[in-house]
C-alpha positions in Angstrom: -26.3 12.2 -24.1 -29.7 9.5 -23.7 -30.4 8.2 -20.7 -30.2 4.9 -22.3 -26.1 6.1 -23.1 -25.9 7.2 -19.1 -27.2 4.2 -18.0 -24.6 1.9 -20.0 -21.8 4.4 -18.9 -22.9 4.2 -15.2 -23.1 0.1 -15.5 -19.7 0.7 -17.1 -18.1 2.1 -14.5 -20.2 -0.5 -11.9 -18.6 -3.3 -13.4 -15.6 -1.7 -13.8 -15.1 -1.2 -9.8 -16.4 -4.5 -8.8 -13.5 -6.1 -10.3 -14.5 -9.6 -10.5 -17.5 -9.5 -8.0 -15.4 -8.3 -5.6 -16.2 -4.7 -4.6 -13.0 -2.0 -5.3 -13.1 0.4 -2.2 -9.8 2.1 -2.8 -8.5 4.2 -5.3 -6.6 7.3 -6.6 -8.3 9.7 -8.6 -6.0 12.0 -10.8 -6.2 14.1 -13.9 -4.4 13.9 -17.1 -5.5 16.8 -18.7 -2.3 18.7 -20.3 -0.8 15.4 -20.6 0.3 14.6 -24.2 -1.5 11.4 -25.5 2.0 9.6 -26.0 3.0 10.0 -22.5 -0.4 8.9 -21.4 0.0 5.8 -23.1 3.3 5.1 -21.0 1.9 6.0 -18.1 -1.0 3.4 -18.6 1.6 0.9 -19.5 4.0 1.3 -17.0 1.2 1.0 -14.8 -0.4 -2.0 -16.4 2.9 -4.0 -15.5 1.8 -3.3 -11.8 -1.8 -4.4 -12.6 -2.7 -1.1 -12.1 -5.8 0.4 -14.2 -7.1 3.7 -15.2 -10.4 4.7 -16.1 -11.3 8.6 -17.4 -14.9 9.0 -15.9 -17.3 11.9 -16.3 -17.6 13.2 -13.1 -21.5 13.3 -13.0 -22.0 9.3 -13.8 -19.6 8.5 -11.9 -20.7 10.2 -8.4 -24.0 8.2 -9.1 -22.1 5.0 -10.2 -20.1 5.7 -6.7 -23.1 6.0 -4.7 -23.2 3.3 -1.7 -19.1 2.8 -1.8 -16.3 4.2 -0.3 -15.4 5.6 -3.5 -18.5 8.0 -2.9 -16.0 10.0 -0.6 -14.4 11.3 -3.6 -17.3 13.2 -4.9 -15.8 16.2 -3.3 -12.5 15.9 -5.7 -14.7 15.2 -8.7 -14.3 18.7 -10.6 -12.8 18.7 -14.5 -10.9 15.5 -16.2 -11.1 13.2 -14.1 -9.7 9.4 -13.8 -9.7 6.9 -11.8 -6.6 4.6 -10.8 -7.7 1.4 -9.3 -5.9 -1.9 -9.0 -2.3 -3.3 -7.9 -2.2 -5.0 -4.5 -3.4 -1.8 -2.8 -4.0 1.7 -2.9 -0.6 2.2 -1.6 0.9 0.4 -4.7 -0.9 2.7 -7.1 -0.3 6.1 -5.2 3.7 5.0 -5.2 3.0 4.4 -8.4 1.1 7.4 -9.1 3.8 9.8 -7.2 6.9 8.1 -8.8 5.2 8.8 -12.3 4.8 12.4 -11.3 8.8 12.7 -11.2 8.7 11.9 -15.3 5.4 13.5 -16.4 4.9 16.9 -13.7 1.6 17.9 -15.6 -0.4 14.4 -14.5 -2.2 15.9 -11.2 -3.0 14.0 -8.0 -6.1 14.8 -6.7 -6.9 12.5 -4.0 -7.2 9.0 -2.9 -9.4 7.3 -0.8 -8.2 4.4 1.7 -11.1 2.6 4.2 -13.0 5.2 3.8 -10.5 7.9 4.5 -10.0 10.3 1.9 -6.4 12.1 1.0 -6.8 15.6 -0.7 -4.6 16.6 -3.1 -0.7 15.8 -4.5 0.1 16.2 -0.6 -2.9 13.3 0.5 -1.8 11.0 -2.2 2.3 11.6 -1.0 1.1 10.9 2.5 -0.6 7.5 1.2 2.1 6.6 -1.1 4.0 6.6 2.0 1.9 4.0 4.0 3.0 0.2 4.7 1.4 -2.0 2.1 -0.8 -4.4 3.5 2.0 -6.9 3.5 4.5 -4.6 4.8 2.6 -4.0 7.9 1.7 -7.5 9.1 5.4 -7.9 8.6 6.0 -5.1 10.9 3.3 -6.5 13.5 5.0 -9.9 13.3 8.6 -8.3 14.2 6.8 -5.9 17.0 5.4 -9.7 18.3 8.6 -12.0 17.9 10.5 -9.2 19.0 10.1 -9.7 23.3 10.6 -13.2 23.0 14.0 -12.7 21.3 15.2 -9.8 23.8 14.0 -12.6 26.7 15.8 -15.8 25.2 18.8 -14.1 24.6 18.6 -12.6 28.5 17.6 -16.6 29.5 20.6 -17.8 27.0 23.3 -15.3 28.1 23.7 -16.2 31.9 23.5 -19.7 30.5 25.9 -20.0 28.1 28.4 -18.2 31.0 27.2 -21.2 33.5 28.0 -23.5 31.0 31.7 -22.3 30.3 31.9 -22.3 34.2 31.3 -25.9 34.0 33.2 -27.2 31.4 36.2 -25.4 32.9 35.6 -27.0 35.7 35.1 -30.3 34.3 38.8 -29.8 32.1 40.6 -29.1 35.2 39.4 -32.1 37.1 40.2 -34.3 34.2 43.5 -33.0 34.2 43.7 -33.3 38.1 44.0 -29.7 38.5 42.6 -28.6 41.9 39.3 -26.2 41.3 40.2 -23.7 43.8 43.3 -22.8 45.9 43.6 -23.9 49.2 
């Protein structure tokens, strides 16, 4: 292959990770070698419905392409067919994805993702990611951990009060009746 090919490949696989100028830093990388080319196709579209994309890279481009990013963590992984999965809402969409997918094709391989910076080795890394909070799910976990206190203390405030408050309007029914409050 020319240099002049490498280079368009490489810019290729640039623009394919910036993802409208904004710079992808997480991703799965998997192989789908033994996979027939009919299941691949409905892997990629079930996938697509997430917004999830894959790309088959050559390993050599693409450690240069990677250079700089996050995504150079994976160079390690980078041995045979190789493809990258990239997109969703996060990483831990497409490795849930990705792991639900391996249920109905067992020959697409998992062989790492990267997250911040942190890489995930292997079908066990990727199962371990899948298993994350989504960004989402974990400032709604955060939110509940904060709101949490203040609910245990108003309902300690609002307990003794609500008792205080039958007190009085017991009290208040009896003297309205005439009823004395307390024996004699």
């Amino acid at each position: 292959m020319s240099k002049a090919m490498k280079n368009i490949i490489m810019r290729d696989y640039k623009s394919r990770v910036s993802m409208g100028g904004e710079k992808l830093e997480d991703a799965v990388l998997i192989s789908i070698r033994g996979v027939k080319a009919v299941d691949t196709t409905k892997i990629r579209n079930n996938l697509a419905k997430q917004n999830i994309k894959i790309t088959v890279i050559r390993n050599s481009l693409a450690k240069k392409a990677f250079e700089g990013s996050n995504l150079s963590t994976l160079n390690d992984l980078l041995s045979g067919a190789s493809a990258l999965a990239y997109g969703g809402a996060s990483v831990v969409e497409v490795a849930r994805a990705l792991v639900s997918s391996m249920e109905k094709y067992p020959k697409l391989e998992l062989k790492g993702a990267v997250l911040d910076g942190t890489v995930f080795k292997g079908k066990e890394g990727v199962t371990e990611l899948s298993k994350f909070p989504t960004r989402e799910e974990a400032v709604g976990q955060v939110i509940t951990l904060a709101i949490s206190p203040g609910k245990k203390l108003l309902g300690q405030l609002k307990g003794p009060g609500s008792n205080i408050a039958g007190i009085i309007k017991a009290i208040e029914g009896k003297l309205e009746k005439g009823e004395a409050i307390a024996k004699k």
